[in-house]
C-alpha positions as CSV (number, residue, x, y, z in Angstrom):
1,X,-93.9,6.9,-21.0
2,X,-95.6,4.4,-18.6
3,X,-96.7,4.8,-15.0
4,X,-94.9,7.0,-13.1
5,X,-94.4,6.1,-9.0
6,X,-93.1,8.9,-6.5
7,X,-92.3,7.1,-3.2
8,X,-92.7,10.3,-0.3
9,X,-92.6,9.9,3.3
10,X,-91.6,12.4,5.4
11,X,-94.3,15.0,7.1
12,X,-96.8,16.9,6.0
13,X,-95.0,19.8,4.7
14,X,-92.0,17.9,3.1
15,X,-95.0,16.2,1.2
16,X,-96.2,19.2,0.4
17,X,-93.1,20.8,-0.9
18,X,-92.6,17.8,-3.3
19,X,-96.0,18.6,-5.3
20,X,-94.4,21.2,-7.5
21,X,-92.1,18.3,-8.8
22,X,-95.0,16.1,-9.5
23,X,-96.6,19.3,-11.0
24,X,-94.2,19.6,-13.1
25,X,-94.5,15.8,-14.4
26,X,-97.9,16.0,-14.8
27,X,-97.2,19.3,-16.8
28,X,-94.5,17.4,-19.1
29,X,-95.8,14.2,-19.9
30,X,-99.4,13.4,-22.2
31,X,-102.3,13.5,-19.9
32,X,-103.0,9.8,-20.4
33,X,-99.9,9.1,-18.7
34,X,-101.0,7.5,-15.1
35,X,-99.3,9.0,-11.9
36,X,-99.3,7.0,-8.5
37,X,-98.1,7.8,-5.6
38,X,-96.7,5.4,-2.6
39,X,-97.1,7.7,0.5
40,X,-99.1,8.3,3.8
41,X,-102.3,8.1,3.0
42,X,-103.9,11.6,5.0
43,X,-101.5,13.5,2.5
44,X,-102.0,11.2,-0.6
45,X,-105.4,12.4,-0.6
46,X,-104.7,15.8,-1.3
47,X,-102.5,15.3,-4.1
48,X,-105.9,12.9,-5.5
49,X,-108.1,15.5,-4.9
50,X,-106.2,18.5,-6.7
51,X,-105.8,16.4,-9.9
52,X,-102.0,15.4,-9.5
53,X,-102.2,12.2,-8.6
54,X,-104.5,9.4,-10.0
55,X,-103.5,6.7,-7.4
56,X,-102.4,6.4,-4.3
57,X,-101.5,3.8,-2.5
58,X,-100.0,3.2,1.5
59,X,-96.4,3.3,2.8
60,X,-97.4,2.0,5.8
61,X,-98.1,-1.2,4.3
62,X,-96.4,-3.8,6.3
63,X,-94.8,-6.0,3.8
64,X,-92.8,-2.9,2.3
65,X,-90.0,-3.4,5.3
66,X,-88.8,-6.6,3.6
67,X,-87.6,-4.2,0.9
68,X,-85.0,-2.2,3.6
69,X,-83.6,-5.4,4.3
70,X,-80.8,-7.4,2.1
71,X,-81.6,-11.0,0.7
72,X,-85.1,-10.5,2.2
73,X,-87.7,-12.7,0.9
74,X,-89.3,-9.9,-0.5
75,X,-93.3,-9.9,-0.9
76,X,-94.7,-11.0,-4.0
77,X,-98.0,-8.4,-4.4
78,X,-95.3,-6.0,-4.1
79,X,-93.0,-6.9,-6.7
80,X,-95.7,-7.2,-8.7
81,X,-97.1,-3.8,-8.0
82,X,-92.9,-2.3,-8.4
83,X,-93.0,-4.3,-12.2
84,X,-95.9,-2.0,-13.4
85,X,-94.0,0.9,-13.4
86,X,-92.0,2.7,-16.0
87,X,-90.4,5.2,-13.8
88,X,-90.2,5.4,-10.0
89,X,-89.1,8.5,-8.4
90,X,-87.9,7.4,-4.6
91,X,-87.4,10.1,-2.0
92,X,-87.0,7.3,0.7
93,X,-83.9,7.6,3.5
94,X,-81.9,4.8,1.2
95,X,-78.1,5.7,2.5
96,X,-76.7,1.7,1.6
97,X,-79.1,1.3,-1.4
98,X,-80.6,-1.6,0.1
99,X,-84.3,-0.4,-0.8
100,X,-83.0,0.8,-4.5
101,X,-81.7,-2.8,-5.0
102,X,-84.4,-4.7,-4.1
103,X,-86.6,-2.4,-6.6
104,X,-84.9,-2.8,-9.0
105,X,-84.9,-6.6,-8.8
106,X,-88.4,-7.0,-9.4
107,X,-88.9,-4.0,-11.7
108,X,-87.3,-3.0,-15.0
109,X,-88.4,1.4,-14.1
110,X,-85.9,3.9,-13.9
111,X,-85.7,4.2,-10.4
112,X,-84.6,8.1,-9.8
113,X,-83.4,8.9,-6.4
114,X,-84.4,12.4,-4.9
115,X,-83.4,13.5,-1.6
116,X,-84.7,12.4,1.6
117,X,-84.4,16.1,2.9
118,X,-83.0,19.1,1.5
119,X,-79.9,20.7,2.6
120,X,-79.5,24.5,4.3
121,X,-75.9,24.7,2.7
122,X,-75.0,27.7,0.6
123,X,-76.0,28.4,-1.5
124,X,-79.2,28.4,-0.3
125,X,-82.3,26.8,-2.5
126,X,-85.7,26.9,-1.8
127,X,-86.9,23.1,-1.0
128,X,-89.2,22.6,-4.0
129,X,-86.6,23.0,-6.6
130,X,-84.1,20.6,-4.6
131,X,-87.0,17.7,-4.5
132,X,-87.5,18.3,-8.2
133,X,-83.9,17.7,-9.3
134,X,-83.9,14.3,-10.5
135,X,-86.6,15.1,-12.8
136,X,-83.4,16.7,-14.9
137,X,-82.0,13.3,-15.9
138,X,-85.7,13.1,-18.0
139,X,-85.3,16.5,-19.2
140,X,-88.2,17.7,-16.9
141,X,-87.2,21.0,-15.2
142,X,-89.1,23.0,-12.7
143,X,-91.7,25.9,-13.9
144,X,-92.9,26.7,-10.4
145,X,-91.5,26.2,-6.8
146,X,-95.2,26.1,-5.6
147,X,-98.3,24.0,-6.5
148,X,-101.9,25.5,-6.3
149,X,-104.3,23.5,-4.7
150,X,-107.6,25.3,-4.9
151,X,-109.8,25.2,-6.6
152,X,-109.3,22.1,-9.0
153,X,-111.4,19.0,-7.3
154,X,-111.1,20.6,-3.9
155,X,-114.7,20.2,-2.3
156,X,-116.7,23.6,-3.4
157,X,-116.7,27.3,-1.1
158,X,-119.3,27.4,0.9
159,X,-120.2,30.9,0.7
160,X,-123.2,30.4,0.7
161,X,-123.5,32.9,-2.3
162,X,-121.8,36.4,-0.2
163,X,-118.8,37.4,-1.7
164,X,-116.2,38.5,0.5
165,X,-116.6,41.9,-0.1
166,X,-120.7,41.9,0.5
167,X,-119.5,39.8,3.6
168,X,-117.4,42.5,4.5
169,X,-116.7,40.5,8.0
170,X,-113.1,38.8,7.3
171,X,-113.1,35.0,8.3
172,X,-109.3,34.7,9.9
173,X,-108.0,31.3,10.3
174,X,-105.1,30.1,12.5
175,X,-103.1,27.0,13.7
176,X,-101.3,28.2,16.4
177,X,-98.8,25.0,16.9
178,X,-96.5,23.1,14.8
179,X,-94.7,19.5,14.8
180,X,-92.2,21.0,16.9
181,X,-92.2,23.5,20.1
182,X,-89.3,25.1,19.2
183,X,-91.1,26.6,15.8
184,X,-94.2,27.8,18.3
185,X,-95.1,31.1,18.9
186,X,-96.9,31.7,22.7
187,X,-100.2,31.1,22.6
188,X,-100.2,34.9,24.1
189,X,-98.4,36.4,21.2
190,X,-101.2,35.4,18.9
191,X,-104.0,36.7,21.3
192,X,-102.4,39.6,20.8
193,X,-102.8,39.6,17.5
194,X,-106.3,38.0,17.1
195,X,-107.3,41.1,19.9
196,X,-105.9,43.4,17.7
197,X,-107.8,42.0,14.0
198,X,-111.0,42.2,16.7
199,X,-110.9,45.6,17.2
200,X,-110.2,46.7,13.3
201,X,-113.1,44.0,12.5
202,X,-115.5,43.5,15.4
203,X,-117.5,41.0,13.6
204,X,-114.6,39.1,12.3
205,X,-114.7,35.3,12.1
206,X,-112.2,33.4,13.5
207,X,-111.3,29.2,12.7
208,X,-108.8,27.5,15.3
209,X,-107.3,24.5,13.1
210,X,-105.6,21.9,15.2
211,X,-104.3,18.6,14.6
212,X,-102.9,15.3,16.1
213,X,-99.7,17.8,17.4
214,X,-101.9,20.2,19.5
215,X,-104.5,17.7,21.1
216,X,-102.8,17.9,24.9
217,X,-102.7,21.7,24.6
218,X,-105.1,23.5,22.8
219,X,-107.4,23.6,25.3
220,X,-105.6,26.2,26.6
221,X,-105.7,27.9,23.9
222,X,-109.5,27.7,23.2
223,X,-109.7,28.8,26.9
224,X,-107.9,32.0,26.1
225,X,-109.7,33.0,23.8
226,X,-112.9,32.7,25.3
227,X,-111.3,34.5,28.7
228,X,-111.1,37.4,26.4
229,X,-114.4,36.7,24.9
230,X,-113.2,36.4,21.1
231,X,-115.9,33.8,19.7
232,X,-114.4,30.7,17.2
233,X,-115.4,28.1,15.6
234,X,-112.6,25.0,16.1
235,X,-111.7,22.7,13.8
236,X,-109.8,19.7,15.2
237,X,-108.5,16.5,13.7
238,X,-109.9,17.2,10.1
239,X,-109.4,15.5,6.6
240,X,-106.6,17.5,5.1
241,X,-109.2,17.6,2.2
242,X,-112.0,19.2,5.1
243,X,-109.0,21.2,6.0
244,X,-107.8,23.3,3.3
245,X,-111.3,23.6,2.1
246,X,-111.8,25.3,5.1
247,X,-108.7,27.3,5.6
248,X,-109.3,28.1,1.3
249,X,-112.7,30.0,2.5
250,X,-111.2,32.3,5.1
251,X,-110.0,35.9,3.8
252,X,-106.3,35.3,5.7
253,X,-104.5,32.4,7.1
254,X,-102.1,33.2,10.6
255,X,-99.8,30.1,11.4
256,X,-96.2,28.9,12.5
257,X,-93.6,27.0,10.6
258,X,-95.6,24.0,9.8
259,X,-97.8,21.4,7.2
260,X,-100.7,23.2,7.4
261,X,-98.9,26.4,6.6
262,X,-97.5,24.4,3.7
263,X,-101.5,23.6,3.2
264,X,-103.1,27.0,3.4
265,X,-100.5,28.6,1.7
266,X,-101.4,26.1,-1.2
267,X,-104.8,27.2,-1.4
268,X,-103.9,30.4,-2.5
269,X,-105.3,32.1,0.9
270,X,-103.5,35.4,1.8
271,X,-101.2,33.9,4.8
272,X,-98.9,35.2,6.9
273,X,-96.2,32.0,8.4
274,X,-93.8,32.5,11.1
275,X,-90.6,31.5,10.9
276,X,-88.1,30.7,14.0
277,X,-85.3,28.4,14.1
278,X,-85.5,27.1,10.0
279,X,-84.2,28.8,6.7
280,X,-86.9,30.2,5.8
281,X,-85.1,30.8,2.2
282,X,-85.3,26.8,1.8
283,X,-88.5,26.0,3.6
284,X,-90.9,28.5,3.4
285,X,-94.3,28.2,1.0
286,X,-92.7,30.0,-2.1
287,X,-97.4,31.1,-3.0
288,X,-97.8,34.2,-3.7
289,X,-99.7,36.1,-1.2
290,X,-97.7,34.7,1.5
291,X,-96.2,36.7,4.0
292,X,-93.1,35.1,5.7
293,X,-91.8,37.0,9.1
294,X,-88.6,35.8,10.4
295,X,-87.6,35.9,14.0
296,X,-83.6,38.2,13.8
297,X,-82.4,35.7,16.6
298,X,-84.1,32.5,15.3
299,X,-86.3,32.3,18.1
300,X,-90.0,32.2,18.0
301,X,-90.0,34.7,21.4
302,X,-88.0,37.2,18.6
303,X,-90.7,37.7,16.8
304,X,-92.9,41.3,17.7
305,X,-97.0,40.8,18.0
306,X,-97.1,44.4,16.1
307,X,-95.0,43.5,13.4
308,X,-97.6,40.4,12.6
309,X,-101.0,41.9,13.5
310,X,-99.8,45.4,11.0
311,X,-99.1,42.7,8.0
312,X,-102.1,40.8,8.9
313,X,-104.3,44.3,9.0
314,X,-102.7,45.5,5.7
315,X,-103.8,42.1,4.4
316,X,-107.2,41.6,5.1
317,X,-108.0,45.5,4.0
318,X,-106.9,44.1,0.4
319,X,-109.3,41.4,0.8
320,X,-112.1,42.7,2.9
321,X,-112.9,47.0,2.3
322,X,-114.3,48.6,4.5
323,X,-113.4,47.5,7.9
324,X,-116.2,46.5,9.5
């Protein structure tokens, strides 16, 4: 087989969840085969960096509208670019097939269509595998419903040569917000918890991750937790690269229904994500290690601060022995 192009928009998270699928090609096909992806670029990177993709090119390139539109004059560099493919996997929004058309114009590639977003319908199926169904009609089927993105070509741990265990000192990291307020636990409910990691591990290190979502309100946060004289190190508007080597370091990752859950969960961190108003059964990083807690009414405010800090305890004293 030729090139291979998987065209992924969506956020952070849906980007993530498709990985297993192009995992899966990457797993299937000879290793010569080349694999580019047409996505945001911030996300693209990660899939570069961990070996699954060798290309990446923009989404966000202007000239790609023409191809939404019927009996647009449609840009050449583009068709061009569309031509060199043997097989294009699309998980555009494409309801009239306008976009599919166009493609397939200028282009002789299997288009496959995957879904823009996967469904919460019964029976309910965990995201990854729904992404990955159009690999089917090549005979490609789904090993995995997670990808692991440390430590291939991730930038290296930085250590500095202590083990965790010599460390003994856990390093805790947590992004406290989301894409959406309705999938955020208070800001109180995890200095609760933090308080309560604290006074297991006095010495414990804690990163604040933030992103382009928390930049009017994390402030507040950071002023919290210096109120109650918990020291941090932030780490705010990052590389996803910078990111998730960062979050990969730490001994436990604490976050809410979001991409960078999606991210540290990747990594292969122990993690422990809250889930409110979403299926978690669909949605939820499928890594092992991860701990998912579920709110019983679907509300963030469901969820207990015990019930989080006692799996995040049990957690860390499988990573980090003794308590320190």
């Amino acid at each position: 087989m030729g090139k291979i192009l998987i065209i992924r928009g969506g956020a952070l998270g849906d980007f993530i969840l498709t990985l297993p699928a192009v995992a899966a090609l990457r797993q299937a096909l000879p290793p010569e085969t080349l694999i580019e992806i047409l996505g945001y670029e911030p996300f693209t990177s990660v899939a570069k960096a961990c070996g699954l993709a060798d290309n990446a090119r923009s989404i966000e390139y202007g000239p790609l509208a023409g191809f939404f539109h019927p009996d647009a004059q449609l840009d050449p560099g583009l068709k061009n670019f569309f031509a060199g493919f043997s097989l294009i996997i699309s998980y555009l929004h494409d309801p009239s097939g306008v976009f599919q058309t166009n493609v397939t114009q200028c282009s002789k590639a299997l288009l496959l269509q995957g879904p823009h977003r996967p469904v919460e319908t019964q029976p309910l199926i965990p995201a990854a595998k729904q992404l990955a169904e159009p690999l089917g009609k090549i005979g490609i089927y789904l090993e995995s419903n997670y990808v692991n993105l440390w430590p291939k070509n991730l930038p290296e741990r930085e250590n500095s040569g202590i083990s965790n265990l010599a460390r003994k000192a856990p390093r805790v990291a947590l992004h406290p917000g989301s894409g959406s307020p309705r999938k955020n636990w208070s800001w109180e409910s995890w200095l609760e918890v933090v308080k309560g990691i604290q006074k297991v591990h006095p010495k414990m290190e804690l990163l604040v991750t933030s992103g382009e979502a928390e930049m009017e309100r994390i402030e507040k946060f950071y002023e919290l937790l210096s109120l109650s004289s918990i020291p941090f190190q932030p780490l705010a508007n990052q590389s996803l690269a910078v990111a998730a080597k960062k979050i990969g370091e730490c001994d436990l990752y604490l976050g809410n229904d979001s991409g960078i859950s999606h991210l540290a969960a990747a990594t292969g961190v122990p993690a422990i994500v809250l889930f409110g108003p979403s299926e978690p059964k669909v949605w939820a990083p499928q890594n092992p290690g991860t701990v998912i807690l579920q709110s019983p009414d679907k509300t963030m405010a469901g969820i207990e601060s015990a019930a989080v800090l006692q799996n995040a305890l049990v957690l860390l004293q499988n990573e980090i022995l003794p308590s320190c």
